[in-house]
N, C-alpha and C positions, 0 to 999 in steps of 0.2 A: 352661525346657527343661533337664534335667537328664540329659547323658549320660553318668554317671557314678555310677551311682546308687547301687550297692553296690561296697565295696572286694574282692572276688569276681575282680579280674582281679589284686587284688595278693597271692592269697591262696598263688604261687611264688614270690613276691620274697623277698629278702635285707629284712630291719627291718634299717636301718640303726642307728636311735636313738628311741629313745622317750624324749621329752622330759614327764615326767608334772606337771610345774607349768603346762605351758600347755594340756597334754591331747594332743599331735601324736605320731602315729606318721609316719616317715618311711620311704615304699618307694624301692629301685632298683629303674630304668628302664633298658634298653639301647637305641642309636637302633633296633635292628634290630626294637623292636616300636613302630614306628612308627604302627601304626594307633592303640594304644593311646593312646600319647606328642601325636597328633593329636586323638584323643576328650577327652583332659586337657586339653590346649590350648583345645577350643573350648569344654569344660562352665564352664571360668577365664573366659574371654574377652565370652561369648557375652551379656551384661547388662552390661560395662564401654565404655559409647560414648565415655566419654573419652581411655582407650587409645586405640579404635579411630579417634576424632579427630583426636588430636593430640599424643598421646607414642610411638604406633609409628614405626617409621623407615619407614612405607609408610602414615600417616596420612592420611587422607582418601580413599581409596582403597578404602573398605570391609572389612568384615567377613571375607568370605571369602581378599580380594587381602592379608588382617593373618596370617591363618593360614597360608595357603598361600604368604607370603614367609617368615614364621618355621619351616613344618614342611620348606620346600627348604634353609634354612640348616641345619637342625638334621641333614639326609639327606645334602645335597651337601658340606657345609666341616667338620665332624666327622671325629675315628678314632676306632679302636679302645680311645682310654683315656674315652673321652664316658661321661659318667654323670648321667641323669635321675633327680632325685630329687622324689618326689612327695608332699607335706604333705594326710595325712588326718586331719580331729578323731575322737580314738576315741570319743566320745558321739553322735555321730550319722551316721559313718563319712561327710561330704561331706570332697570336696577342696577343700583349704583354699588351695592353691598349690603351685609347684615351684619349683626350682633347679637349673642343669645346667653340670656345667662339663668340663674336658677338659686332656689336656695338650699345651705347642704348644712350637715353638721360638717363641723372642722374644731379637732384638738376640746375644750369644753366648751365650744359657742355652736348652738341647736344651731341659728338663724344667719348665716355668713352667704352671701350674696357669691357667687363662681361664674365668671366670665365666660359661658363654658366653651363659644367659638365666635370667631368674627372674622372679617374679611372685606375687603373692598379692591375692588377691580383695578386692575393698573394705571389704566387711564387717569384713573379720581389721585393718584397716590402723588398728587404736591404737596409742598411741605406745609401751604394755607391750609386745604382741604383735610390731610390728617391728624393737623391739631382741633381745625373744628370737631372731626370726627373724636378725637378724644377726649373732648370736652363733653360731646353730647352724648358719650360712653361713660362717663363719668357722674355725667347729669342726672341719666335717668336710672343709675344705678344708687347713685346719695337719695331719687325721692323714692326708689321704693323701697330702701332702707333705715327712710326718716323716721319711721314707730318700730325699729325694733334695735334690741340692747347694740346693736353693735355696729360699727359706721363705716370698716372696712371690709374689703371686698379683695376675692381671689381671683387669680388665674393660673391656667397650668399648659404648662407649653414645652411641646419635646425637646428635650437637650439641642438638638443641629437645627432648628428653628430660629437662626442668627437675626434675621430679621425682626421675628416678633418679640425677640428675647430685646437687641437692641431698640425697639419702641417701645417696651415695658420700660425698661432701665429711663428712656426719655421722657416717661410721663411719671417717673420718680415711685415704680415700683421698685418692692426688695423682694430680692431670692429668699424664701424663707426655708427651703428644703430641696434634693434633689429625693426623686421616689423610682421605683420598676415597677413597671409598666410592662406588662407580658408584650406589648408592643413596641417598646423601646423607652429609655431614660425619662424622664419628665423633670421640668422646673418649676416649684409650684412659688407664683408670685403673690405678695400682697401690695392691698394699695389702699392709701386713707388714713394708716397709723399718724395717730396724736403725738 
């Protein structure tokens, strides 16, 4: 099931970054086209059962209760600085994954940049392709935090989320706190500390 079939819906977006050694164009997303931001979600999601298992923070819960806890997070706890960014191979125009992050207060810093989800499809998950991907998650989170006081950056990731927790640790984030989450545990990570 491919509902994503042609990049046709990304053909008003802003290219943010066209990475030509891995082959990705990357498009903006705003939450406000949510239908869209929903259809990426599920064309990513929709063949990953181990996601949907056991590293969503609404795992075992199925399919549809994985999307529709992540597209209310993405509509209800979001602003206006939220930006969806969507990873297409330009060889055969599938989406390859996202990344979305946002600005929040955190502890006394107004302006602190929160990773707020990401995800790439199994297929892409080599160990080449995920450090690029880290890199260009990195990339484009250091220029939009270039003019403002503070130069690291969050993420928050459920406790039994071994995975994402072990590629934070690998891209030399720190645990800075565990929190509750009426949904279960959280690790809130930083990353970019001087």
């Amino acid at each position: 099931m491919i509902l994503v079939e042609r990049p046709d819906i990304f053909q008003r977006d802003r290219i943010v970054e066209k990475n030509d050694e891995t082959n990705i164009v990357y498009y903006t997303k705003k939450v406000s086209e949510f239908n869209v931001i929903h259809n990426i979600i599920t064309d990513c999601w929709v063949f990953d059962n181990e996601l949907i298992d056991k590293w969503h923070i609404k795992a075992g819960s199925g399919f549809r209760e994985c999307v529709k806890d992540t597209m209310d997070t993405l509509i209800n706890d979001t602003n206006d600085t939220f930006e969806f960014i969507v990873l297409v191979d330009k060889s055969d125009k599938n989406v390859i994954g996202f990344f979305a992050s946002e600005l929040i207060k955190y502890l006394d810093y107004d302006n602190v940049y929160h990773l707020t989800t990401f995800y790439v499809k199994p297929a892409y998950r080599t160990r080449e392709f995920m450090l690029t991907y880290s890199n260009d998650i990195s990339d484009n989170i250091r220029e939009r935090t270039r003019n403002s006081i503070s130069s690291f950056w969050l993420s928050t990731v459920w406790v039994k989320n071994k995975k994402a927790i072990n590629w934070f640790n690998r891209l030399g984030g720190k645990a800075l706190c565990r929190a509750t989450d009426p949904k279960g545990d959280v690790v809130v990570y930083g990353f970019g500390y001087k």
